[in-house]
PDBQT receptor file of N, H, CA, C and O in Angstrom, charges set to zero:
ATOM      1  N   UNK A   1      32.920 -29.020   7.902  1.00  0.00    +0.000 N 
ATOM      2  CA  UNK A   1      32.004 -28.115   7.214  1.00  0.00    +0.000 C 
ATOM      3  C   UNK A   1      31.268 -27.282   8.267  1.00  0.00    +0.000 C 
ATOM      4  O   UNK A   1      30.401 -27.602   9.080  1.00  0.00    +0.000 OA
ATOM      5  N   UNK A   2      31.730 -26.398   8.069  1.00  0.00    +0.000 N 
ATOM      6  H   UNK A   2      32.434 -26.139   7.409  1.00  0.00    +0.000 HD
ATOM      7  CA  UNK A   2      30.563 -25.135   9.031  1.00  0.00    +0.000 C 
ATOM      8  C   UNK A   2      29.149 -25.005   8.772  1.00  0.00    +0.000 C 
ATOM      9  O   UNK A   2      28.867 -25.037   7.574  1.00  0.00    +0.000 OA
ATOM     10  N   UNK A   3      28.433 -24.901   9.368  1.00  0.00    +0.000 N 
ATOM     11  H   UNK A   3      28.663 -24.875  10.341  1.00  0.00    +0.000 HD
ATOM     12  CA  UNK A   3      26.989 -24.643   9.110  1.00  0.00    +0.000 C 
ATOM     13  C   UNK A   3      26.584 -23.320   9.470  1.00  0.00    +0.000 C 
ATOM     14  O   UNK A   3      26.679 -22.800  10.581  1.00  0.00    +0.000 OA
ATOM     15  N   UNK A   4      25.920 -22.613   7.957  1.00  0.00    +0.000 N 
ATOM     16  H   UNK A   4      25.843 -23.035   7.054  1.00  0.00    +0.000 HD
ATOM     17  CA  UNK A   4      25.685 -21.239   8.233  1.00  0.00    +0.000 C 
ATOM     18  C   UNK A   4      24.834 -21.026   9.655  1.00  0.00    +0.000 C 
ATOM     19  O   UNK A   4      24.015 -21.764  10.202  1.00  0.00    +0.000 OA
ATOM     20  N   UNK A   5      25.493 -19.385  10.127  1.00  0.00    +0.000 N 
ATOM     21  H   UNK A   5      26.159 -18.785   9.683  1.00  0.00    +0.000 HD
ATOM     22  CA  UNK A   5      24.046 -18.861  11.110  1.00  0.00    +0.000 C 
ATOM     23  C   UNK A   5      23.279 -18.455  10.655  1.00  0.00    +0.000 C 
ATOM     24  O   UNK A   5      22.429 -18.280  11.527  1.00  0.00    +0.000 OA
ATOM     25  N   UNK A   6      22.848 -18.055   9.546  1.00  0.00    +0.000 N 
ATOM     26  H   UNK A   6      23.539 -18.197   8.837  1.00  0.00    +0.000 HD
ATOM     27  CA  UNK A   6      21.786 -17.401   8.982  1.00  0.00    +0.000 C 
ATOM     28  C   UNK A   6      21.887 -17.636   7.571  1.00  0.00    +0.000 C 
ATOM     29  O   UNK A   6      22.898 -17.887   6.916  1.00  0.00    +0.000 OA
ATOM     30  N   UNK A   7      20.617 -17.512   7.171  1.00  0.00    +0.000 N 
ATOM     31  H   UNK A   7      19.795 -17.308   7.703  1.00  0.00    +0.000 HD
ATOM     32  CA  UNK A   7      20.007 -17.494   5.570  1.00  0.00    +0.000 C 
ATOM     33  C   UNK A   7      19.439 -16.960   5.020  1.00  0.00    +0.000 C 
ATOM     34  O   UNK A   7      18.617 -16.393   5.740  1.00  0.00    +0.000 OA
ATOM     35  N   UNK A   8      19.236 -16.572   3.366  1.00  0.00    +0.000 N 
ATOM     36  H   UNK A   8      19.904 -17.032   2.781  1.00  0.00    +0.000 HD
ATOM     37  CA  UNK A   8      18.376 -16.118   2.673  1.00  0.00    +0.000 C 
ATOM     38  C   UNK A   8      17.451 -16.782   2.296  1.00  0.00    +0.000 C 
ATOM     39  O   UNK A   8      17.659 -17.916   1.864  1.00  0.00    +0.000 OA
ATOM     40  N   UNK A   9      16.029 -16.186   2.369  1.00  0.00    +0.000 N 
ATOM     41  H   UNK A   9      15.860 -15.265   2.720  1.00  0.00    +0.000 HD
ATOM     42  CA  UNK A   9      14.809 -16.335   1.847  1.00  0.00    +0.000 C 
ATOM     43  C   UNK A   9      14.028 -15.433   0.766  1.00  0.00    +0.000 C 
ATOM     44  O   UNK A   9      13.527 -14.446   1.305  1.00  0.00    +0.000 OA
ATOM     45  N   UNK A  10      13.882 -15.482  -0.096  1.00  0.00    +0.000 N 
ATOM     46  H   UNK A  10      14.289 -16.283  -0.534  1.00  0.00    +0.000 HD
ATOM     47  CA  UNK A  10      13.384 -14.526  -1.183  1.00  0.00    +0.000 C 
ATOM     48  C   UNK A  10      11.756 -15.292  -1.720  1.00  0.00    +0.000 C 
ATOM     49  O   UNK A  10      11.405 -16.362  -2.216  1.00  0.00    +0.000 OA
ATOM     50  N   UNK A  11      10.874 -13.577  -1.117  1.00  0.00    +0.000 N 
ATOM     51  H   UNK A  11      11.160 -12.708  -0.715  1.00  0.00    +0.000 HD
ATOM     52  CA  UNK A  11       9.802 -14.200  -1.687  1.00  0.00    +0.000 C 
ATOM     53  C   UNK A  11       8.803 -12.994  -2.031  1.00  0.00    +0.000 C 
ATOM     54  O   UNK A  11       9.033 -11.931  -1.455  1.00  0.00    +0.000 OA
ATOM     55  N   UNK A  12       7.713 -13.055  -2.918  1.00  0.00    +0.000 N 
ATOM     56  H   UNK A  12       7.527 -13.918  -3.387  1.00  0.00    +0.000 HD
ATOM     57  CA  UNK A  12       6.550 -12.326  -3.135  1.00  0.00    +0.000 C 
ATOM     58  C   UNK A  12       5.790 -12.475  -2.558  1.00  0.00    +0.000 C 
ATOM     59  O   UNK A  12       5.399 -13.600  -2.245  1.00  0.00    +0.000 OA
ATOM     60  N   UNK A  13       5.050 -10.955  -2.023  1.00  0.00    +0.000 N 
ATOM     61  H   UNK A  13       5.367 -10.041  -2.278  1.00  0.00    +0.000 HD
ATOM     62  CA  UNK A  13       4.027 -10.408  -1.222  1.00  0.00    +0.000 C 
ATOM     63  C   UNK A  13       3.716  -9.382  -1.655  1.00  0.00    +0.000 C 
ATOM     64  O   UNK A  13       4.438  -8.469  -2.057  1.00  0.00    +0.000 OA
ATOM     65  N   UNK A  14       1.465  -9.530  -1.558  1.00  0.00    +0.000 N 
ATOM     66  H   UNK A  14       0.879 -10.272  -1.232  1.00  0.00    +0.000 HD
ATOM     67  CA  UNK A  14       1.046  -8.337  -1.895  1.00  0.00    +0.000 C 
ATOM     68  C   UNK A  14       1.555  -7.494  -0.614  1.00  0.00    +0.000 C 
ATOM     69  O   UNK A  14       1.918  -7.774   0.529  1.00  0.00    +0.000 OA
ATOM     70  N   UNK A  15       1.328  -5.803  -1.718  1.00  0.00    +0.000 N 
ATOM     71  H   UNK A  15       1.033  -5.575  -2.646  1.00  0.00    +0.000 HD
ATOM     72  CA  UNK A  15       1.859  -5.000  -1.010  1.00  0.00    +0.000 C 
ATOM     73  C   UNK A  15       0.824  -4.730   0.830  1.00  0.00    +0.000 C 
ATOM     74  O   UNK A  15       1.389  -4.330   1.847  1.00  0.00    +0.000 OA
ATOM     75  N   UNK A  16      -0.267  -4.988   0.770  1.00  0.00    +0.000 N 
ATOM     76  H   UNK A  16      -0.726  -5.313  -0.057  1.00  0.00    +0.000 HD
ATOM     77  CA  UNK A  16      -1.096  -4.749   2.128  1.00  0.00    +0.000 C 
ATOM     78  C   UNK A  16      -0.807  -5.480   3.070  1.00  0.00    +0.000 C 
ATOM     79  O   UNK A  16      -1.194  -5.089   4.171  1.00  0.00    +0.000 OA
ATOM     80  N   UNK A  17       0.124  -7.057   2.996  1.00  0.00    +0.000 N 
ATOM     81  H   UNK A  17       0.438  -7.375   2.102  1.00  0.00    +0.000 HD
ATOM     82  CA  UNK A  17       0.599  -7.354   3.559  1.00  0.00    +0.000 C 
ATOM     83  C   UNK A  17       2.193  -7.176   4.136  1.00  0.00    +0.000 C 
ATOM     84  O   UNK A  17       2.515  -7.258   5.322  1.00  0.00    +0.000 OA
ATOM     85  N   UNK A  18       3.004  -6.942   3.121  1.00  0.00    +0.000 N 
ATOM     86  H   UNK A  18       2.743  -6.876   2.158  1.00  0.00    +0.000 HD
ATOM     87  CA  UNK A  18       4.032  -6.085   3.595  1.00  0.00    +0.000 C 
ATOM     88  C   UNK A  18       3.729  -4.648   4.582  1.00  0.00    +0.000 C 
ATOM     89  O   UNK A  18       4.391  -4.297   5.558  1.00  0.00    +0.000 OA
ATOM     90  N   UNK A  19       2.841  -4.141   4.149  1.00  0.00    +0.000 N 
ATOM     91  H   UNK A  19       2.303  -4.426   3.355  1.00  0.00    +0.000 HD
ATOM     92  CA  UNK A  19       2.764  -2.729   4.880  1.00  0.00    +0.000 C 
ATOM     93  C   UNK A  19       1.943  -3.220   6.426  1.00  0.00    +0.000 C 
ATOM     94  O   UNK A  19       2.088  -2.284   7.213  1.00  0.00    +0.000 OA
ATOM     95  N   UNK A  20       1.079  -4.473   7.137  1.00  0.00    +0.000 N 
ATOM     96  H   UNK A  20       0.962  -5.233   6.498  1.00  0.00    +0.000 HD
ATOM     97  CA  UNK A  20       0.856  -4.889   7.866  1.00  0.00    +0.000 C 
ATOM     98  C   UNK A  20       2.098  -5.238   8.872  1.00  0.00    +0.000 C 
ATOM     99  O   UNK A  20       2.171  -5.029  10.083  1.00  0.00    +0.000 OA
ATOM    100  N   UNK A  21       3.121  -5.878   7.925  1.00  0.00    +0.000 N 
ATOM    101  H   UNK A  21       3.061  -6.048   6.941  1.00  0.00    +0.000 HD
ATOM    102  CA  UNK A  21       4.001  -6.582   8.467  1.00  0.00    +0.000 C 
ATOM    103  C   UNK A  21       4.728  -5.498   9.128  1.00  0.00    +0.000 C 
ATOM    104  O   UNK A  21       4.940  -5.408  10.337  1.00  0.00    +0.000 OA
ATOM    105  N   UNK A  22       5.121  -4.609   8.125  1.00  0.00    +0.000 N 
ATOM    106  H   UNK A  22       4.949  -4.683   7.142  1.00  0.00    +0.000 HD
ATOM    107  CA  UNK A  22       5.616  -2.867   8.645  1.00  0.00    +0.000 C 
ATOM    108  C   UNK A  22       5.586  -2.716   9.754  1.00  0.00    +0.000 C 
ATOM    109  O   UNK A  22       6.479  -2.605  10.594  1.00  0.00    +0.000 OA
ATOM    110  N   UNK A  23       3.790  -2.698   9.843  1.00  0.00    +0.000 N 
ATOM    111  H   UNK A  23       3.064  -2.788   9.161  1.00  0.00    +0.000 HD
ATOM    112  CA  UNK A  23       3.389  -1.836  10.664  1.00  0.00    +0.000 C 
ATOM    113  C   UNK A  23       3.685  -2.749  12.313  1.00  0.00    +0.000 C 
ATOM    114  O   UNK A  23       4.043  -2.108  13.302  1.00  0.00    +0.000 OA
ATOM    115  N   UNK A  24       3.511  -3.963  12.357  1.00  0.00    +0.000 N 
ATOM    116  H   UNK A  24       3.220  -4.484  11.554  1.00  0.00    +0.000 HD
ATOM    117  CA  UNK A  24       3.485  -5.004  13.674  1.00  0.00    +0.000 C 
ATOM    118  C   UNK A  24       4.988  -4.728  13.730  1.00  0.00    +0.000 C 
ATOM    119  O   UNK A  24       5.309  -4.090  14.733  1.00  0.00    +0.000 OA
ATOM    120  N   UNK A  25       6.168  -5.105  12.759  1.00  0.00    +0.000 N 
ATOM    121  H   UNK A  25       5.907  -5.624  11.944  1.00  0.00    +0.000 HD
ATOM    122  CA  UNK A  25       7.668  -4.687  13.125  1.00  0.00    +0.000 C 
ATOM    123  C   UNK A  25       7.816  -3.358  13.875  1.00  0.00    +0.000 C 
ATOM    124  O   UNK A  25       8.634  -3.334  14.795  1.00  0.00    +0.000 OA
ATOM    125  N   UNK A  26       7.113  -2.242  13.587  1.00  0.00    +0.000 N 
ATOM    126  H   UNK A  26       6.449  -2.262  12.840  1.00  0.00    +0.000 HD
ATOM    127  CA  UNK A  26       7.499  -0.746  14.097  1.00  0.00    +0.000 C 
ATOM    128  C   UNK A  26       6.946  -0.817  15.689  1.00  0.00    +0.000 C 
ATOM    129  O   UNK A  26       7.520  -0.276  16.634  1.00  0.00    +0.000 OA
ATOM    130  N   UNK A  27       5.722  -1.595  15.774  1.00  0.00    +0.000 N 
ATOM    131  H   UNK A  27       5.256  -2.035  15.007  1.00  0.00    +0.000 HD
ATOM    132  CA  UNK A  27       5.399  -1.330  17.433  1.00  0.00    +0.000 C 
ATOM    133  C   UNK A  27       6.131  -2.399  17.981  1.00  0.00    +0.000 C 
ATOM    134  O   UNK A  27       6.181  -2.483  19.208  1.00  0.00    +0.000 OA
ATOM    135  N   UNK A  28       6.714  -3.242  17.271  1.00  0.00    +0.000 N 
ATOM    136  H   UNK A  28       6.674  -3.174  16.274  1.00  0.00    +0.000 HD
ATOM    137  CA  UNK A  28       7.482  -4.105  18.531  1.00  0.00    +0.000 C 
ATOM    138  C   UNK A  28       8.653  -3.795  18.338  1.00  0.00    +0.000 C 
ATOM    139  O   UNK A  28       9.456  -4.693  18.589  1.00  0.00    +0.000 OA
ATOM    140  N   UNK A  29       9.173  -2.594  17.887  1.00  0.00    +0.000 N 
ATOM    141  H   UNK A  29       8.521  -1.864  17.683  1.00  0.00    +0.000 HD
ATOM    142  CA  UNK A  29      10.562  -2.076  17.743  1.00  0.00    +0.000 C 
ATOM    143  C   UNK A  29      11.199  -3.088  16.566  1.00  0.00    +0.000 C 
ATOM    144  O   UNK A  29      11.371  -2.416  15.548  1.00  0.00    +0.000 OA
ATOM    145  N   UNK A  30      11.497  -4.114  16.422  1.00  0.00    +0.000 N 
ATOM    146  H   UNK A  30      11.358  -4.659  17.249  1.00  0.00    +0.000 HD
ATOM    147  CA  UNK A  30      11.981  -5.099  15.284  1.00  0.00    +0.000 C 
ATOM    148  C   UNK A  30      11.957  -4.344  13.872  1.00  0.00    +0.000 C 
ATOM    149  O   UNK A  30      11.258  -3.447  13.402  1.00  0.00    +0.000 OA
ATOM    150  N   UNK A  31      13.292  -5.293  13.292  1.00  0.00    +0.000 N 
ATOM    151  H   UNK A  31      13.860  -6.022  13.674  1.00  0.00    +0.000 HD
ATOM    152  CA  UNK A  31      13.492  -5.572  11.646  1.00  0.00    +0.000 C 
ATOM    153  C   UNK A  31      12.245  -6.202  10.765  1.00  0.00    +0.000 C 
ATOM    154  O   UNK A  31      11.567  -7.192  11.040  1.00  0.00    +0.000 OA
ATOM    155  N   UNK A  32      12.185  -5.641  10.031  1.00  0.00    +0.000 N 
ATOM    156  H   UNK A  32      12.736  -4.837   9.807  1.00  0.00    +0.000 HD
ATOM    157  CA  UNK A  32      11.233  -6.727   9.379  1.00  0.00    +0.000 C 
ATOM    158  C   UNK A  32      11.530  -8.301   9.457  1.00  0.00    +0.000 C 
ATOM    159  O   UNK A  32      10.869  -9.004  10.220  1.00  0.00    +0.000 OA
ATOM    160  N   UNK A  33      12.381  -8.750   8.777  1.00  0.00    +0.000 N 
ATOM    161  H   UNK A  33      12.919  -8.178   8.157  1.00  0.00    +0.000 HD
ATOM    162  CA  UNK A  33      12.940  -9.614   8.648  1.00  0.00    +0.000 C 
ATOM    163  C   UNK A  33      13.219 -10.579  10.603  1.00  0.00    +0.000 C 
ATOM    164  O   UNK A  33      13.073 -11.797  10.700  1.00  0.00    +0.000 OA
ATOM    165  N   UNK A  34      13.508  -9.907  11.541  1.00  0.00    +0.000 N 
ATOM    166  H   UNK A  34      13.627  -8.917  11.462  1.00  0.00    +0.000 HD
ATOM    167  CA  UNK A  34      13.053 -10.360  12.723  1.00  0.00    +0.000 C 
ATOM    168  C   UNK A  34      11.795 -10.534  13.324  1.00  0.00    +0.000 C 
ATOM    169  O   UNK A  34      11.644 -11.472  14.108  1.00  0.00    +0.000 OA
ATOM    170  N   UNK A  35      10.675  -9.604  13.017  1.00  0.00    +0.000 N 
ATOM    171  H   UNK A  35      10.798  -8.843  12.381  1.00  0.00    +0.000 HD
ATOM    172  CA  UNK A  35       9.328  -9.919  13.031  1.00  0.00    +0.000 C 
ATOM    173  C   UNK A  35       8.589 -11.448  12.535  1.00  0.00    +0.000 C 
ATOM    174  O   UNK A  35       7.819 -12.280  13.015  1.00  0.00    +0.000 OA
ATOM    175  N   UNK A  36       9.374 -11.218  11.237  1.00  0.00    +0.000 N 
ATOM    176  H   UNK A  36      10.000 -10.542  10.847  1.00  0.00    +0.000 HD
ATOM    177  CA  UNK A  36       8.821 -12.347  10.694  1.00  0.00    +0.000 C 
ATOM    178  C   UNK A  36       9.368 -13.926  11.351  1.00  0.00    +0.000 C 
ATOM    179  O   UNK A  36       8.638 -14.911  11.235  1.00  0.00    +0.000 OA
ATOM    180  N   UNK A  37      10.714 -14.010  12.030  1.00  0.00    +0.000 N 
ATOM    181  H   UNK A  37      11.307 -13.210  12.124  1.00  0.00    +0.000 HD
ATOM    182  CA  UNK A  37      10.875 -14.680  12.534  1.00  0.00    +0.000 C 
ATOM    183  C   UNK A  37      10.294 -15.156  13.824  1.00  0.00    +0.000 C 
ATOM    184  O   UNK A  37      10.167 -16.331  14.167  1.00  0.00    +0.000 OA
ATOM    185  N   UNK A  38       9.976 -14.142  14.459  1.00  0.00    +0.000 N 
ATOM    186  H   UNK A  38      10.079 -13.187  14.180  1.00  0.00    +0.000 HD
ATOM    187  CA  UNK A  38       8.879 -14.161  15.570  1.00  0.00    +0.000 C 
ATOM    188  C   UNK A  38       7.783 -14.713  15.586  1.00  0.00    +0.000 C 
ATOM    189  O   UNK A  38       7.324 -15.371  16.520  1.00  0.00    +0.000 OA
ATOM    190  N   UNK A  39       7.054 -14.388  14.089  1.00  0.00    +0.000 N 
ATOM    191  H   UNK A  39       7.427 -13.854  13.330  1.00  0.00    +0.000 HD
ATOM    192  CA  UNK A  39       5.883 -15.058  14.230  1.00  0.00    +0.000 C 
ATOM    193  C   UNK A  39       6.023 -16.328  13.619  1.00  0.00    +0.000 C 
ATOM    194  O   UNK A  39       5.198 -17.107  14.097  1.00  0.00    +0.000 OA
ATOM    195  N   UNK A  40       6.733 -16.842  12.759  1.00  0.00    +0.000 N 
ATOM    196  H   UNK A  40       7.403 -16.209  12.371  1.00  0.00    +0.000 HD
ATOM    197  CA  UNK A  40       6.658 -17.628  12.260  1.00  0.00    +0.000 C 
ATOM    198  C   UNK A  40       7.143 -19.133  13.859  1.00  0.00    +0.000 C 
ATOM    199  O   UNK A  40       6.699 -20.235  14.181  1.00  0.00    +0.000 OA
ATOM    200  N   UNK A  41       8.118 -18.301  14.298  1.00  0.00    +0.000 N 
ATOM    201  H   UNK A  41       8.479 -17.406  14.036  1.00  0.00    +0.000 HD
ATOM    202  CA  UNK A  41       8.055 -19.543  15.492  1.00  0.00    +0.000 C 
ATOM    203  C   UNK A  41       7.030 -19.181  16.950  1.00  0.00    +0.000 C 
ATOM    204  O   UNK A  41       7.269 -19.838  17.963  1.00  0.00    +0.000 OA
ATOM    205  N   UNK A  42       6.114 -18.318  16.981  1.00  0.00    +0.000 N 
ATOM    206  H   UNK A  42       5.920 -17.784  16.158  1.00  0.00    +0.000 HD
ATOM    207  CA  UNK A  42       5.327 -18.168  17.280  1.00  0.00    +0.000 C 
ATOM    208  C   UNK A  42       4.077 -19.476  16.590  1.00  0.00    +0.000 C 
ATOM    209  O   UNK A  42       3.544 -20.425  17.166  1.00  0.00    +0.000 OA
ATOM    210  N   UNK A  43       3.970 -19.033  15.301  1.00  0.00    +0.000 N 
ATOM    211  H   UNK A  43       4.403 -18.262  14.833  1.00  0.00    +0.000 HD
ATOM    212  CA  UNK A  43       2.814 -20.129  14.950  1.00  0.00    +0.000 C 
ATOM    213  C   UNK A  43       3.827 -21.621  15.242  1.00  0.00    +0.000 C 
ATOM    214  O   UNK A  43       3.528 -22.556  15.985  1.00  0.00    +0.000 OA
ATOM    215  N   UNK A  44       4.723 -21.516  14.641  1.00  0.00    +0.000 N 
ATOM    216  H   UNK A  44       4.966 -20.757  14.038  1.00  0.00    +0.000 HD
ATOM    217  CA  UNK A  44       5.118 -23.382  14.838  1.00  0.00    +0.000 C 
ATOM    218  C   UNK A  44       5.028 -23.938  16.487  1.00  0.00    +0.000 C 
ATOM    219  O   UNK A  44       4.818 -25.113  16.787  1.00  0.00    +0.000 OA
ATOM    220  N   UNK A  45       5.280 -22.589  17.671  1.00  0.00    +0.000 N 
ATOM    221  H   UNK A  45       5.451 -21.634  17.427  1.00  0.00    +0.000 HD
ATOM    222  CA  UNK A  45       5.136 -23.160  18.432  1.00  0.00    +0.000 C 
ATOM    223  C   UNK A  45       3.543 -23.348  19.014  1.00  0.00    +0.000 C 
ATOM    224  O   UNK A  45       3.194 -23.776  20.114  1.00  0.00    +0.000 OA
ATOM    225  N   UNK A  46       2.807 -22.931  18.019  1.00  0.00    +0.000 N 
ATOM    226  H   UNK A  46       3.090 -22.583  17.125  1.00  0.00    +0.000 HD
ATOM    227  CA  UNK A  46       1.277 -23.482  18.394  1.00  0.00    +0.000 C 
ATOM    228  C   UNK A  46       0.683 -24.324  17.763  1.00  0.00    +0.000 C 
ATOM    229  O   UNK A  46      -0.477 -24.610  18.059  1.00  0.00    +0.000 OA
ATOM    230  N   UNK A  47       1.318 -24.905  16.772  1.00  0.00    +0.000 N 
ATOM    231  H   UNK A  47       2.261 -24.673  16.531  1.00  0.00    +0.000 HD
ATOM    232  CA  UNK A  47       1.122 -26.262  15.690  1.00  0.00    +0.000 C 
ATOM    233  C   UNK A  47       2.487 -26.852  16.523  1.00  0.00    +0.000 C 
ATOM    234  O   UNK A  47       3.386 -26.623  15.714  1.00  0.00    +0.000 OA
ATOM    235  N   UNK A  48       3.013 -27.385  17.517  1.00  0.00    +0.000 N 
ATOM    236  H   UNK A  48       2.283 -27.571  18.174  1.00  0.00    +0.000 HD
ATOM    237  CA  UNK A  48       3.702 -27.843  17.909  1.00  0.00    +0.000 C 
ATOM    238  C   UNK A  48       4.794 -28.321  16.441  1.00  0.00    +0.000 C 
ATOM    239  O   UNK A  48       4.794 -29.527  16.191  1.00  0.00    +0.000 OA
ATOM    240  N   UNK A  49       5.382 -27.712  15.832  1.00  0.00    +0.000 N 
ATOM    241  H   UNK A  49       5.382 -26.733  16.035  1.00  0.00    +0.000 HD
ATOM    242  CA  UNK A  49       6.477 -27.791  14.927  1.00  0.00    +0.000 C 
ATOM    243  C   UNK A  49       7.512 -27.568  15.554  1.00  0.00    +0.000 C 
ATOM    244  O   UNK A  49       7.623 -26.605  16.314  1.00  0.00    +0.000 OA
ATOM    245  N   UNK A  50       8.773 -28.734  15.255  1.00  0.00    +0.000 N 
ATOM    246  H   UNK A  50       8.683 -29.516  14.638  1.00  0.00    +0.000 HD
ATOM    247  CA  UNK A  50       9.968 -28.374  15.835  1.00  0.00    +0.000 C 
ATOM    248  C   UNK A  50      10.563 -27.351  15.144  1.00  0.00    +0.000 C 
ATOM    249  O   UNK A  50      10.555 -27.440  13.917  1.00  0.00    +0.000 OA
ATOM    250  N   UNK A  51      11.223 -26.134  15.802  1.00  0.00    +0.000 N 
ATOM    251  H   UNK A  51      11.231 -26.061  16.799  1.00  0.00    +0.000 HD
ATOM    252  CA  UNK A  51      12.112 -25.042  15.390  1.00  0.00    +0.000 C 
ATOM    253  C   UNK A  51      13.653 -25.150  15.654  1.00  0.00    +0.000 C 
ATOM    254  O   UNK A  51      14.132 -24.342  16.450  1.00  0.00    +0.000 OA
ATOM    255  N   UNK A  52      14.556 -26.163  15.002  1.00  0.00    +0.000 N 
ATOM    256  H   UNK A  52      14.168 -26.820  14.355  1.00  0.00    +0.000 HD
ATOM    257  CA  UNK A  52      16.165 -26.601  15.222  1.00  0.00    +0.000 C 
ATOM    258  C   UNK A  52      16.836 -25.085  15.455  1.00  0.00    +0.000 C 
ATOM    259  O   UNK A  52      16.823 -24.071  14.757  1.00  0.00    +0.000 OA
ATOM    260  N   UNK A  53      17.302 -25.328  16.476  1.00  0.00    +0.000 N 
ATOM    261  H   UNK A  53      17.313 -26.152  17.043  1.00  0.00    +0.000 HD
ATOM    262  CA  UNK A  53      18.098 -24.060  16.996  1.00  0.00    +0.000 C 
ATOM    263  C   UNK A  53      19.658 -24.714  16.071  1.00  0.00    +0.000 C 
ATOM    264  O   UNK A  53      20.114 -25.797  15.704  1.00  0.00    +0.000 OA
ATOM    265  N   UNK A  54      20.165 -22.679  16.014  1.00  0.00    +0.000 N 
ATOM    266  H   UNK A  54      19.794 -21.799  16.312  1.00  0.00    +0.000 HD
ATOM    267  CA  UNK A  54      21.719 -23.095  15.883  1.00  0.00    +0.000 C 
ATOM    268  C   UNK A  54      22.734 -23.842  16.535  1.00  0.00    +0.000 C 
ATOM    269  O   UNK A  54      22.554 -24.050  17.735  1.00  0.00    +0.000 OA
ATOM    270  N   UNK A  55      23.751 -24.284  16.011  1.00  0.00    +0.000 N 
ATOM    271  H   UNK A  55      23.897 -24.114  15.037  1.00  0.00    +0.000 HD
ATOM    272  CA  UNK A  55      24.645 -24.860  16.913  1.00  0.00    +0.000 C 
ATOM    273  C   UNK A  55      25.462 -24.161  17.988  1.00  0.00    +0.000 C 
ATOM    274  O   UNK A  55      26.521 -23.736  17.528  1.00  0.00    +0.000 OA
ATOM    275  N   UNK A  56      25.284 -23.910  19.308  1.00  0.00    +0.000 N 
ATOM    276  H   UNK A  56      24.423 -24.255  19.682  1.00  0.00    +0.000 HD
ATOM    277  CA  UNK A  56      26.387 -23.039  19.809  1.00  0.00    +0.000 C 
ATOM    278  C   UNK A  56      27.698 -22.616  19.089  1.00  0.00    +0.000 C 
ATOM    279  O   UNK A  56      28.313 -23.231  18.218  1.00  0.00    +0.000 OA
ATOM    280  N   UNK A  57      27.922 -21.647  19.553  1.00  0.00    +0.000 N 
ATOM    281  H   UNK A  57      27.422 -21.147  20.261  1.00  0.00    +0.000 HD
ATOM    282  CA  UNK A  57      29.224 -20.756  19.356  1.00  0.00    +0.000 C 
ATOM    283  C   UNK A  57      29.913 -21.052  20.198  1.00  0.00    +0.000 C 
ATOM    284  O   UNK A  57      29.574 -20.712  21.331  1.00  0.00    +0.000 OA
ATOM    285  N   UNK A  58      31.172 -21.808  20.016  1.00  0.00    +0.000 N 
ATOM    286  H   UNK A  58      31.448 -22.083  19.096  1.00  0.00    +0.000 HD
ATOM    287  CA  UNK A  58      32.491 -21.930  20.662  1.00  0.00    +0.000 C 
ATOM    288  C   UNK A  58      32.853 -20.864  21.114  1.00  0.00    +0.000 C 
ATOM    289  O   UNK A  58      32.818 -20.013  20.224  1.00  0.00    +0.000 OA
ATOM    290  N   UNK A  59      33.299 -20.340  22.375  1.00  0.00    +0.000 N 
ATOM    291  H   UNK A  59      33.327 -21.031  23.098  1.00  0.00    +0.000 HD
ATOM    292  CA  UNK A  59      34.187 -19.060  22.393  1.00  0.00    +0.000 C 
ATOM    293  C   UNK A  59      35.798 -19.718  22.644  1.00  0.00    +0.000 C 
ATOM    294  O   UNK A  59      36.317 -20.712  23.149  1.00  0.00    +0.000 OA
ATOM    295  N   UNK A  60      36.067 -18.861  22.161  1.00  0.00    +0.000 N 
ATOM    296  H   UNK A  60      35.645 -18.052  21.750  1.00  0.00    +0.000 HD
ATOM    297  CA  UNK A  60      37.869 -19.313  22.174  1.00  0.00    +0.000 C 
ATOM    298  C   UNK A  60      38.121 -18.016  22.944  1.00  0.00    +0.000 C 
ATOM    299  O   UNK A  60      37.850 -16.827  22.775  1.00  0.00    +0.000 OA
ATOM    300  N   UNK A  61      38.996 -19.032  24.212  1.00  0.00    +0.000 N 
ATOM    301  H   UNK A  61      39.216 -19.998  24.349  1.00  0.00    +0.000 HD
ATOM    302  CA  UNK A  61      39.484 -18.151  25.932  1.00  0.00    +0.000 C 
ATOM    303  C   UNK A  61      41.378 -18.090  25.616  1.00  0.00    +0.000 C 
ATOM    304  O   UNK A  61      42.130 -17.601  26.459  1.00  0.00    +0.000 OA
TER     305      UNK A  61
């Protein structure tokens, strides 16, 4: 069984926070959706929360 690299998350937000989020994605160049990953292991890594990395990628030589 493969284990996905990535996932969906679907969720509601007032709009002043989306347009915050906007706005922090546009000066750090980032996706929304990468921003949010940023901070979110940003805070876990200051509540010391483990963040499970993916499994390496095999390259086939």
């Amino acid at each position: 069984m493969t284990v996905p690299k990535i996932t969906t998350v679907t969720f509601r937000i007032k709009p002043g926070i989306k347009d915050a989020l906007r706005q922090a994605a546009e000066q750090e160049h980032r996706s929304l959706a990468n921003m949010l990953e940023v901070m979110i292991r940003d805070w876990c890594g200051r509540e010391k929360i483990a963040v499970s990395q993916p499994a390496s990628v095999e390259r086939r030589t």
